[in-house]
C-alpha atoms as one frame of an Amber mdcrd trajectory, in Angstrom:
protein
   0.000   0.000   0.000   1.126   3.486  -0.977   0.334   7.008   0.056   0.299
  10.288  -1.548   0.833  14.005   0.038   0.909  17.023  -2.096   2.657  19.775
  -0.528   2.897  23.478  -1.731   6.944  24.135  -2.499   7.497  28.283  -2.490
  10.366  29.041  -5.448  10.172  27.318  -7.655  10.239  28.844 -11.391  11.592
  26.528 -13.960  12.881  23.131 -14.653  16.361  23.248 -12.994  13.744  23.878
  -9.805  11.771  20.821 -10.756  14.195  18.698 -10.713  16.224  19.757  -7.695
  13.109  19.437  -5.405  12.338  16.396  -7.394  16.306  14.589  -6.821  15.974
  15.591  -2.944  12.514  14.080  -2.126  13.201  11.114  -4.422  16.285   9.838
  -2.402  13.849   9.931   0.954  13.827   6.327   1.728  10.208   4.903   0.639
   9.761   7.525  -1.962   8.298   5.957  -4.643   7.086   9.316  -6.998   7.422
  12.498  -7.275   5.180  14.688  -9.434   6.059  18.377  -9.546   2.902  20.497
 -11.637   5.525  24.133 -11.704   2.817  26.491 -12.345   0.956  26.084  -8.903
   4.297  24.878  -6.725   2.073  21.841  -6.179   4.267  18.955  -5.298   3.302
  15.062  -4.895   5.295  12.399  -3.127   3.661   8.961  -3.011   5.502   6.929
  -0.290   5.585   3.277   1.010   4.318   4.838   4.240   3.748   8.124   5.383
   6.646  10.507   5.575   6.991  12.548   8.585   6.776  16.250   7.891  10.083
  17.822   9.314  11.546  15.104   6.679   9.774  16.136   3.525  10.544  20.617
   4.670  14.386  19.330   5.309  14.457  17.240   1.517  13.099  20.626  -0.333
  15.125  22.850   2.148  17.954  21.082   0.907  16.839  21.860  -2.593  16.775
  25.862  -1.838  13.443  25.951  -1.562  10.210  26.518   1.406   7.107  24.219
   1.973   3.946  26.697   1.938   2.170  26.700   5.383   4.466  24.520   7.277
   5.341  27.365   9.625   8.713  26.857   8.102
């Protein structure tokens, strides 16, 4: 069984952006997906289980960016 989260990713403006948040959430262990729609920041990570939050803001931290709303 899988699970997807979208998240909102603040930054991001063209396809170098795509795929740096894409690399850094992809090598999360359990990642399975990632599916970045640019226009709308909207970012979804489907998962063997359910990643914890603080992971998934330090992954697109790492790629220079924010998570929207995460009090981040």
């Amino acid at each position: 069984m899988s699970v997807t989260n979208t998240y909102t990713v603040v930054g991001m403006t063209c396809g170098h952006c795509v795929q740096a948040v894409t690399g850094e959430l992809t090598a999360l262990p359990g990642v399975r997906d990632v599916q970045v729609e640019l226009p709308t920041g909207a970012v979804s990570v489907t998962s063997d289980a359910p990643l914890a939050l603080d992971t998934v803001r330090t992954a697109v931290d790492e790629a220079g960016y924010e998570l929207a709303g995460t009090g981040a």
